[in-house]
VEXVOBA-816846 format. One record per residue (C-alpha): x negated, y negated, z negated. Coordinates in steps of 0.05 Angstrom, whole numbers, plus 32768, in hexadecimal, padded with zeros to 4 digits. Layout:
// VEXVOBA-816846
XYZ...
// end
This chain:
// VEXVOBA-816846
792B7743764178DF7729764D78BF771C7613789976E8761178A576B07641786E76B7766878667702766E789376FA76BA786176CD76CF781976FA76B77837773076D37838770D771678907709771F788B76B77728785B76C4775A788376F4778578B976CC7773789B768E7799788476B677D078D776CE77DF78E9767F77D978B9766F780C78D97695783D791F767E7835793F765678687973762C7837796875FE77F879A4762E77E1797E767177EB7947765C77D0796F7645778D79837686778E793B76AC778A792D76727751795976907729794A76E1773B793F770976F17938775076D97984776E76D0799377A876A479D477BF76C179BC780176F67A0177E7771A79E877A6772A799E77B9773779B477F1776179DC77BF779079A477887791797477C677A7799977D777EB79AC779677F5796577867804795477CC7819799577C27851797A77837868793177A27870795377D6789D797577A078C1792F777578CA791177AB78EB793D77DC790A797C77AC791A79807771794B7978772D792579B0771178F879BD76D4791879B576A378DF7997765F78FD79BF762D78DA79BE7635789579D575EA788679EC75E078387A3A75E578317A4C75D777F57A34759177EC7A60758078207AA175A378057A90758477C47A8A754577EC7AC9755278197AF3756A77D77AF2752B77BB7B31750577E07B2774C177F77AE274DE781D7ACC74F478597A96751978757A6C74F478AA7A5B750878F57A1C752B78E67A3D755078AC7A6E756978CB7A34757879037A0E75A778C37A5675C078AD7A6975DA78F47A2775FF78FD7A28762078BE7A67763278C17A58765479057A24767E78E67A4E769B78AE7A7D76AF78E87A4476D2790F7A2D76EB78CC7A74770F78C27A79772379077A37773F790B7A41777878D07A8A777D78EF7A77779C79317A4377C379077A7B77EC78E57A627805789E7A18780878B57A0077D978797A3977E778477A0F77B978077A0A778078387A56777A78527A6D7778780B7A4F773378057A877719782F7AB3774F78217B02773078237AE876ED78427B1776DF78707AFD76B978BB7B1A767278BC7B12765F78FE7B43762E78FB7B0B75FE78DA7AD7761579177B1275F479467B2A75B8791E7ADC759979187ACB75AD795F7B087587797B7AE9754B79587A9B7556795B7A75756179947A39759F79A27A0F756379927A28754C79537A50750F796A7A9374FB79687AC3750B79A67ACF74D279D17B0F74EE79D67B1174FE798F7B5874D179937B7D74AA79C67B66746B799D7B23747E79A17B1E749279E87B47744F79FC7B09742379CE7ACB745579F77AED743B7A397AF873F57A207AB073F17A047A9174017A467AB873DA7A757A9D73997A3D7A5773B77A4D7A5873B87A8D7A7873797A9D7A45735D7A647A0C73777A867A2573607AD17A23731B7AB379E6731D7A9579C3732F7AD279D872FF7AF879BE72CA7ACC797972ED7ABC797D72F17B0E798172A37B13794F729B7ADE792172CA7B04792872A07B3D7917725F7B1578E072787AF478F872797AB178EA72B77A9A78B972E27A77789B73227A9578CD735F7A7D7916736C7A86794A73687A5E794773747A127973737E79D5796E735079A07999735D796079C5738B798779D4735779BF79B573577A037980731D7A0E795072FB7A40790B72F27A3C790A72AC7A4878C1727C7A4578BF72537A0378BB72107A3578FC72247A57791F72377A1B794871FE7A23795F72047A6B798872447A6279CA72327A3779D172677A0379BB728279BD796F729479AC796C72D97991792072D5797B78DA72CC7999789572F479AA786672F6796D784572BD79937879729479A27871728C79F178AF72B77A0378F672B579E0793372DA79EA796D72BB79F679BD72D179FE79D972A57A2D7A1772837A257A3872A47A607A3672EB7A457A3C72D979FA7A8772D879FA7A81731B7A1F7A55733979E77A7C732479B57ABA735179DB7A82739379D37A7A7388798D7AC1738679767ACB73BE799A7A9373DF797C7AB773D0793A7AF373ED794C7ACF742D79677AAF743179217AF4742B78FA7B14746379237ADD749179227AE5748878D17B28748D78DD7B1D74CF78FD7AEA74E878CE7B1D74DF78977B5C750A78B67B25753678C87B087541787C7B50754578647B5B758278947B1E75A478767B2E759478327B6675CC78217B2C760078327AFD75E477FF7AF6762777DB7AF37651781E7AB07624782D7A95763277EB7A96767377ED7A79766678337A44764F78207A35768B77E37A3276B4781B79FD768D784279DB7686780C79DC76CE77F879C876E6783F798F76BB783A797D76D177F57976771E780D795B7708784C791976E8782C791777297800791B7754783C78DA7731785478BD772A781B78C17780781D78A877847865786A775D7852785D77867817786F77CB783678B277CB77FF78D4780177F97919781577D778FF784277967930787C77807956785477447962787D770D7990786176C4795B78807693791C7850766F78EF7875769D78BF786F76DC7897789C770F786F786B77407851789E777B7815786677AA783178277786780477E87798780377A877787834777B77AC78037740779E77C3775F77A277DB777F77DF77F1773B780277AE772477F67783775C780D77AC7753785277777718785A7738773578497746777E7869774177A57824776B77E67812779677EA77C87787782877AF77CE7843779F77E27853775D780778907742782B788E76F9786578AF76D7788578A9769678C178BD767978D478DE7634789A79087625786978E87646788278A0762478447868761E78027875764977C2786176257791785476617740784A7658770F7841768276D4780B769976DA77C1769E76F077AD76DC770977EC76ED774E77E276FA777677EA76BD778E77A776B377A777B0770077CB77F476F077EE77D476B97808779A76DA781277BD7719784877E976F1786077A776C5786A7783770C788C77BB773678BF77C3770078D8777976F778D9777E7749790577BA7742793A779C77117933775E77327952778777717912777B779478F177BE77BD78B077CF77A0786D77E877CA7871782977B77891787177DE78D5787877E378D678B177AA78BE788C777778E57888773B78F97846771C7924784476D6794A780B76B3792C77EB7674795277C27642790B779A763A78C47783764D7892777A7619784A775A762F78107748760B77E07736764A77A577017640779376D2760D77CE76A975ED77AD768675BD77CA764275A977AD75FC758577F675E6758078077628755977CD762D753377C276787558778076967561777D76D175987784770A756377B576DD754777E176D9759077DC7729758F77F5773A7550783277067558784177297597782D777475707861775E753B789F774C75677893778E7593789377BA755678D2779A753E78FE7794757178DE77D775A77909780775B37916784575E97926781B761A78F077E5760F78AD77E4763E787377CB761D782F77B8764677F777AA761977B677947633777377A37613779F77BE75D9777877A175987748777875AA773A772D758E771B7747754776E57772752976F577B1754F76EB77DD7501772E77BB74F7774E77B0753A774F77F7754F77727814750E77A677DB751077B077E5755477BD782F755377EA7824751A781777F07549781478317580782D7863754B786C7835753E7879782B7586787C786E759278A3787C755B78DA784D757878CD787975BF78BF783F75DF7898783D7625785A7820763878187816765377DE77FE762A779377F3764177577804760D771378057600771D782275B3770C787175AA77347874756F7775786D75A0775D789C75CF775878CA7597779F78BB757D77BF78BE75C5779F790575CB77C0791C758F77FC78FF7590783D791875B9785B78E575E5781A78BD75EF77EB78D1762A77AC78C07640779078AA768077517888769E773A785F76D3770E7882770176C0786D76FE768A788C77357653788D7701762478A477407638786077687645783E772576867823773F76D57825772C76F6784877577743782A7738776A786A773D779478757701778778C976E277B178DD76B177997918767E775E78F8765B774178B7764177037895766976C07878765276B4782C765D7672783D7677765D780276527609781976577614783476A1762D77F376BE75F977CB768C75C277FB76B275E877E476F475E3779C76E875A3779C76D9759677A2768E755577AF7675754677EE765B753077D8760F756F77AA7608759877F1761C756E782575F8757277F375BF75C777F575C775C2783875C9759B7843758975D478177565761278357573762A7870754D761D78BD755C766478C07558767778977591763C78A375B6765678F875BE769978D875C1768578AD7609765578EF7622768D7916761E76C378EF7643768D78EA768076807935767C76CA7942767676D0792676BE7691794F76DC76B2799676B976FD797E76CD76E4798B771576C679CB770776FD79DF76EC772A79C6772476FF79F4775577067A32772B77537A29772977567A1D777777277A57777A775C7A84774A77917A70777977737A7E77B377637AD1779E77AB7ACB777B77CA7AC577C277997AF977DB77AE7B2777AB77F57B1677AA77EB7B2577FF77CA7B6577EC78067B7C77C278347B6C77FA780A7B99782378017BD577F0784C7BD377EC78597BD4783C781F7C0A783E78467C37780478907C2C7825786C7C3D7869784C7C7F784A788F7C8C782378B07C907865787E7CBD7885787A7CED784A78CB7CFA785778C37CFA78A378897D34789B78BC7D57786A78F07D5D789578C17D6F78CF78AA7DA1789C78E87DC0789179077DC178D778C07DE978E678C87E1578B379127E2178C878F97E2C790C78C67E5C78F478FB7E8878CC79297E88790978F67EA1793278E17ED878FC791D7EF078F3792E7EF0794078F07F1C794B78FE7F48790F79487F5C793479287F64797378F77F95795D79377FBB793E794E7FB5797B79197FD7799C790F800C79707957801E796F795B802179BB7917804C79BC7931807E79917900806A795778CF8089798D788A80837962785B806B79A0788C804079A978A3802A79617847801B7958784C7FEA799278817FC4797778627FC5793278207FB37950784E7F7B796E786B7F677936782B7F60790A78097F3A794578377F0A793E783F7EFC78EF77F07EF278EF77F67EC8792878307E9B78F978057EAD78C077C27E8C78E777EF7E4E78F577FF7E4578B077BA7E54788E77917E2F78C3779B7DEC78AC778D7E027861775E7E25787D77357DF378A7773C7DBF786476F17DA9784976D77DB9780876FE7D8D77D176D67D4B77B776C17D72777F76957D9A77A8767A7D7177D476597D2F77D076757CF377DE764F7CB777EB76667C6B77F376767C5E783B76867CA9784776D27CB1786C77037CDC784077537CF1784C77837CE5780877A27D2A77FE77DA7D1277DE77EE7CE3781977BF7CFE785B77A77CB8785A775A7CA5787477387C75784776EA7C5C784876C67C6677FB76A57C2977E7769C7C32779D76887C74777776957C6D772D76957CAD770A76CB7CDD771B76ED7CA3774476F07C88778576F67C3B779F77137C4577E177227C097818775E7C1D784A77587BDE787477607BA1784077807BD6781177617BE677DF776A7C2D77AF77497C53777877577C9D778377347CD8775476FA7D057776772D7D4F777377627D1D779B773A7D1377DE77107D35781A76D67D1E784276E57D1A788F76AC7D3578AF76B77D1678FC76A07CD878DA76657CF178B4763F7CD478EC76527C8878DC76477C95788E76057C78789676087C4378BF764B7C2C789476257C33785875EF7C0B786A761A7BD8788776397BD7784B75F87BCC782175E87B947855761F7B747845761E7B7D77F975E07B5977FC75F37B227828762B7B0977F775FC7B0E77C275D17AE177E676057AB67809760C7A6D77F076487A4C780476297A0B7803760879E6784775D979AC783A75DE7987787D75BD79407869758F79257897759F795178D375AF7939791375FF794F791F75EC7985795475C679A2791975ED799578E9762979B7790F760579F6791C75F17A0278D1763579F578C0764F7A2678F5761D7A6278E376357A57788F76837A5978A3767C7A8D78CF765A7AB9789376877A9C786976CD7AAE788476B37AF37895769C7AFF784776D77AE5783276C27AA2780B76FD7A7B780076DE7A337808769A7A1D7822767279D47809765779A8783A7627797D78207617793F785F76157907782C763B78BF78357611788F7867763F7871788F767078AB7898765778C978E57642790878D17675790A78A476AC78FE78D7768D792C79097687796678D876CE795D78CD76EC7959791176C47999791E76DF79BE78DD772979AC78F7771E79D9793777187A19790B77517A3F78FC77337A5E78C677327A1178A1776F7A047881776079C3786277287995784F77137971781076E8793877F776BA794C77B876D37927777A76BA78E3777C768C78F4773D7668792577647664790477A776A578F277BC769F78EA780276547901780A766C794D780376A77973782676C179AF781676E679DB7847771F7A0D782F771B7A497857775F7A7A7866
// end
């Protein structure tokens, strides 16, 4: 699957695999990591995955799996299994522990119920023989030893044994007592001597005690002597010994042949100690390196969202650095990523960051990276990473490349990832580059995926033009003249070969000399990927800029349609109101009208009489008649006859609606209701005259303000200020800002060592009116500027 040999171990996967066999408590574990590869089966991978991700859980959320003994097992069944053996105290000792702890083991994810469902099929249908618990502990004691009482024999030889000692040692004391007494003896007490109790006896009276001389000082003046009295006595002690031995072998024996029907039981035993150490050390492994379990997916693809480089980040631990995260997707369309950039700028890193996390993850090992990254399955992993060259294979460095070049474009495929560093390189780069971009059109033709680092133009060039290959680039501050390593997708980068020359220190006529030699071609070529940076921001401004009056307007619209549904409504209520008036008017007309026929009737159509009640009637149709014509009546001249000036208050005829003119064009009217905002023609409204009176002071508010937004700035330049200052500038420019409307607002308080910066900020937070706060691309400041987005 990893092609070549040594790709695993560039990529850094022999490193992390020592690192998980260093924390592994059993020669059987670790033998397990030794042997931990890349799988292709998304079953298999899938199960390794929680395994370890279960056991992190357990490691930090769980109380600890009680796993103290993890002696070997299966040397000893292997040992026991053979018949005509037997397993010695100390054996058994390891044997009994272990087996203890696969019991707790079992017992432990028992009582748990389900909780870690990947982990209890390890032992899933292995049965709890506790018989073998019972049958060694009624032999072996918590200290490892034999019973005394391990049999009647046995028991019968311990008693025997020390009633010989004792009756030895009475003996012997009695002696060494009289000896004492004659002066005999050497300073000390009583000594063992070749496993027989012994006098210390002067070399001059050797010969007055009866008995047999054991040895001497190293300078001859004291020897140790056995005496006759106890020798027979001794002799009783070590026969017995002998007959203790030959039991306790005797007992070992029926013991190993009661163990030796479960042979298979204890190997499988022992697979499952083994395995729970295995995931154990990769659980820890994970909670060093902040692993997490990636969203597995069965396609040849990947989307890494703040993956870090598990070794780099184990060693920055020590010196107190940060891994910039890194970000990458690629899946069908977006197949092999061609990334540029400067030297030392992280490339190399971002390649083998992705090469490394993806061995991890079909090694079932959780990768430093957020949960919802998205991890494929590839059929292969294709490196060509440092210099290969080789006396014994008569290969150059070009020659290593193009061996490599020739077995990935042969056997790539869809499901193949290839990771190419410094793609081309090793020959005259008029012929490298050509012969290199041919190698990428093949490998894209077979769809396979990859990630390949450059210096050459022409492959920039290609991977801009060509569907399925992408661009990206390393990040560069060409103010600071440093890499910043984040990984941006979209363009190529420049090497900023002359800018870090400059930086080191160059002189000026070996650069302007450098300069002169290379080709217009390339020179426009490098201008333009560092301008492409500076107008990328620009443009990213502009778009949050579009978005930002695309929300206002879309708000606006909301509004307009609330105001119209609002005025709908009140145009039917006024109808109705309209109509029961007129109604009421009618009712009342013709009322009157009967009445007066009434009266004239019942006068007798008397003419004095019949004038009053005309007179009547009349007085009261022009009093209905006033009612009706007053309002028509008391209506301004129409906007035709009448000038209308911007600021002047005017009522919509059509809708009765007061609106404020701020825009004369013609025969049209801008008019603001509030933050609506309508055109209506000049025949369509009426001035208001009760606000004549605040026409010009609106108007000239209005110019006032015209001219402040043309003269507003929303920029602040705050650098050397002290923060009270600083603060008060910045208060006085958001304050104008928010109330003209600006959607964002630059603060310029420059890097140092961050204070103002972190002051300016804290206060920003307090306003309302702030809904979030950026850094200035790192091109154009980066930290030195902030720019506040305003609601």
């Amino acid at each position: 699957m990893i092609y070549p040999d040594n790709a695993a171990e560039k990529l850094g996967f022999t490193a992390i695999k020592s690192l998980i066999k260093a924390k592994c408590l059993s020669e059987a574990g670790g033998a397990l990591v030794e042997r931990i590869q890349p799988q292709t089966r998304f079953d298999q991978i899938n199960r390794f995955l929680r395994q370890a991700h279960e056991f992190k859980e357990l490691l930090t959320n769980d109380t600890p799996l009680p796993v103290d003994h993890l002696y070997p097992i299966r040397p000893l069944a292997e040992k026991a299994r053979v018949v005509g053996t037997f397993l010695l105290e100390t054996e058994f000792a390891n044997l009994l522990l272990s087996l203890k702890t696969v019991f707790a083991v079992i017992r432990y994810f028992n009582e748990r119920g389900g909780q870690y469902p990947t982990l209890e099929a390890l032992f899933q249908h292995l049965p709890v023989e506790g018989t073998l618990v019972t049958t060694i502990e009624r032999v072996i004691d918590p200290k490892g030893k034999i019973k005394d009482n391990a049999s009647p024999l046995l028991a019968e030889i311990v008693v025997s044994i020390a009633k010989a000692e004792q009756e030895a040692r009475k003996r012997l004391d009695q002696v060494f007592k009289s000896a004492q007494q004659q002066g005999w003896t050497a300073d000390g007490n009583l000594t063992v001597r070749d496993g027989r109790l012994c006098i210390p006896v002067l070399a001059e009276n050797k010969r007055r005690i009866k008995g047999w001389v054991h040895d001497e000082s190293a300078t001859g003046q004291t020897a140790y002597i056995e005496p006759e009295e106890v020798f027979h006595l001794n002799n009783r002690v070590r026969d017995l010994e002998f007959d203790r031995r030959r039991e306790i072998t005797r007992i070992l024996i029926a013991l190993t042949d009661e163990i030796r029907p479960h042979i298979p039981l204890l190997f499988d035993y022992h697979d499952l100690l083994s395995k729970v150490d295995f995931v154990r050390a990769k659980a820890l492994f994970a909670i060093d390196i902040g692993g997490q379990l990636p969203q597995l997916v069965n396609e040849a693809r990947l989307s890494l969202i703040n993956a870090r480089h598990p070794l780099l980040l184990l060693n920055f631990k020590h010196t107190g650095q940060q891994v910039v995260p890194l970000n990458v997707h690629m899946d069908d369309e977006q197949r092999i990523i061609v990334v540029s950039g400067p030297n030392a700028g992280g490339k190399s890193v971002c390649m083998k960051t992705i090469g490394l996390l993806q061995l991890m993850t079909q090694a079932g090992l959780l990768i430093p990276a957020d949960p919802d990254s998205k991890m494929g399955v590839f059929r292969q992993v294709f490196a060509d990473i440092g210099d290969d060259q080789s006396i014994e294979s008569d290969l150059s460095t070009y020659s290593a490349h193009l061996s490599k070049m020739k077995y990935f474009s042969e056997h790539a495929d869809s499901k193949t990832l290839i990771l190419i560093d410094e793609f081309g390189t090793g020959t005259d780069p008029l012929f490298g580059g050509p012969i290199a971009e041919a190698v990428l059109e093949v490998l894209n033709r077979k769809q396979a995926r990859g990630i390949i680092t450059t210096h050459y133009s022409n492959l920039k060039v290609y991977a801009s033009n060509t569907a399925g290959l992408e661009n990206a680039s390393m990040l560069f501050d060409n103010t600071a003249m440093q890499p910043l390593y984040i990984l941006q997708t979209g363009k190529p980068g420049s090497s900023y070969a002359f800018e870090i020359a400059q930086k080191i220190g160059l002189s000026k006529e070996i650069l302007h000399a450098a300069k002169q030699r290379i080709g217009a071609h390339q020179k426009r070529v490098d201008s333009l990927l560092v301008d492409l940076e500076r107008d990328k921001k620009e443009v990213q401004e502009v778009k949050i800029s579009l978005a930002e009056k695309q929300r206002q307007l879309t708000r606006m619209q909301e509004e307009n349609e609330q105001l119209q549904a609002y005025l709908e409504e009140n145009k039917k209520s006024i109808l109705r109101q309209a109509r029961e008036e007129a109604g009421n008017i009618l009712k009342d007309a013709n009322k009157l009208v009967e009445n007066t026929i009434a009266e004239i009737k019942k006068n007798q159509a008397d003419k004095t009489a019949t004038s009053a009640l005309r007179k009547q009637l009349d007085a009261t149709r022009e009093a209905h008649a006033a009612a009706t014509v007053k309002p028509a009546a008391a209506a301004p001249q129409s906007a035709a006859d009448a000038e209308v000036r911007v600021g002047d208050w005017v009522k919509i005829l059509d809708t009765g609606s007061e609106a404020q003119v701020i825009s004369v064009a013609k025969n049209n009217l801008v008019l603001a209701m509030g933050e609506l905002r309508t055109v209506q023609k000049r025949n369509k409204v009426v001035p208001i005259p009760q606000k004549a009176k605040s026409t010009t002071s609106r108007s000239s508010h209005y110019a006032a303000m015209t001219d402040d937004v043309a003269d507003f700035l929303h920029e602040v330049d705050v650098r050397g200020m002290r923060t009270e200052s600083a603060l008060y500038e910045i208060e006085k420019q958001l304050d104008r800002a928010v109330m003209m409307g600006f959607p964002t607002l630059k603060i310029i308080h420059g890097k140092g060592n961050g204070i103002l910066r972190k002051f300016i900020r804290d206060y920003l937070h307090k306003y309302g009116e702030v809904k979030r706060l950026e850094d200035e691309h790192p091109d154009r400041g980066g930290t030195g500027i902030t720019y506040a987005y305003l609601d």
